[in-house]
Legacy VTK file of the C-alpha trace (Angstrom):
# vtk DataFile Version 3.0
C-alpha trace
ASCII
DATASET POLYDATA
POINTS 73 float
106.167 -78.633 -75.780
103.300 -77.592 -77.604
99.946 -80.226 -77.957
97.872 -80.432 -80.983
95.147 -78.148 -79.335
97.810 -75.501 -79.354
98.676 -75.661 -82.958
94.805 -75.604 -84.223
94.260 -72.504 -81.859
97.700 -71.117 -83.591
96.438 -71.963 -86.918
92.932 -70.022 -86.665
94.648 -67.047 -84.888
97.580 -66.871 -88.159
94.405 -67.553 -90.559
92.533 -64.688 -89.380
94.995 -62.292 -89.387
96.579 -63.826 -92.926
94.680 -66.395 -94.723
97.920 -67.244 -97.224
98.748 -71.186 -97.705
101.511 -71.549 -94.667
104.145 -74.083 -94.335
103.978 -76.392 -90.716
107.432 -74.308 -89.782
106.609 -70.793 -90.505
103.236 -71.465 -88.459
105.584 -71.803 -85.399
105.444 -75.801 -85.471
109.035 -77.210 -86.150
109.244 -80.968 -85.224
108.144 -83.442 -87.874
106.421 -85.734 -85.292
104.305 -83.010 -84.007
104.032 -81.740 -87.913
102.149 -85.406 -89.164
100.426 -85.543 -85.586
98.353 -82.092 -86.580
98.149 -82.966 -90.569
96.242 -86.451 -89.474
94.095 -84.498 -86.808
93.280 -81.683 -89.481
92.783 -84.834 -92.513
90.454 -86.723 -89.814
88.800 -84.354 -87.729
89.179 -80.646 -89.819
88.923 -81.490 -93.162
86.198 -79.068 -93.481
88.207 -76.232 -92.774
91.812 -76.677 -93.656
93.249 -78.302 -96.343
97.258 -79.822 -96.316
98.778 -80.127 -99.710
102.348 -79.615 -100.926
102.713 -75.834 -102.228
104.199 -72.809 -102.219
104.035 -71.208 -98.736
103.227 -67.340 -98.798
104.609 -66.310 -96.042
108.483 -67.051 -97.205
107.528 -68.293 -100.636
109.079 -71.181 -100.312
107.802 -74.742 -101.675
106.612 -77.513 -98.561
103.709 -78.724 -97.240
101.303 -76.049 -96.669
97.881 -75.451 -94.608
95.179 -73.821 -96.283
91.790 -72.492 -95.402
88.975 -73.521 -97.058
86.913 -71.291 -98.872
83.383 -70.675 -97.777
80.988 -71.107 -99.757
LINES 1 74
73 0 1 2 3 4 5 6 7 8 9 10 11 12 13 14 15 16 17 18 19 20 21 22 23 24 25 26 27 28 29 30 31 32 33 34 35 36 37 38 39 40 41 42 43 44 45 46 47 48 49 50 51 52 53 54 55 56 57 58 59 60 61 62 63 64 65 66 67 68 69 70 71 72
C-alpha cells in the first residue's frame, strides 16, 4: 500500500521527467481515499508547488482532476 510520502516522491520524479497536468490515476495512485488524502496534503502543506484543479490530463488527454506544477517565477 503506498503512503502519502510515496506519492509526493512519485509526483516530483513524473514532474521532472514530464511536467504535463496529470490525473491522480495515470500518476500510479488509483484509490480515491488515498487520491483526497494526497490532494489535502498537497492543498495544506504543497500549495507552493503543485496545484489540483479539474482539467484535461496530458498524459491520456482525458478530463479529471489533475496535478500541476507551479511555475517558477
Amino acid at each position: 500500500m503506498k503512503t502519502i510520502r510515496d506519492v509526493i516522491v512519485n509526483l516530483d520524479r513524473a514532474f521532472r521527467t514530464d511536467p504535463r497536468p496529470s490525473c491522480f490515476h495515470c500518476l500510479g495512485v488509483t484509490s480515491l481515499e488515498l487520491c483526497t488524502e494526497v490532494e489535502r496534503h498537497i492543498q495544506r502543506d504543497l500549495k507552493k508547488v503543485y496545484t489540483v484543479e479539474d482539467g484535461i490530463c496530458k498524459k491520456r488527454d482525458h478530463q479529471a482532476r489533475v496535478i500541476r506544477p507551479r511555475q517558477s517565477s
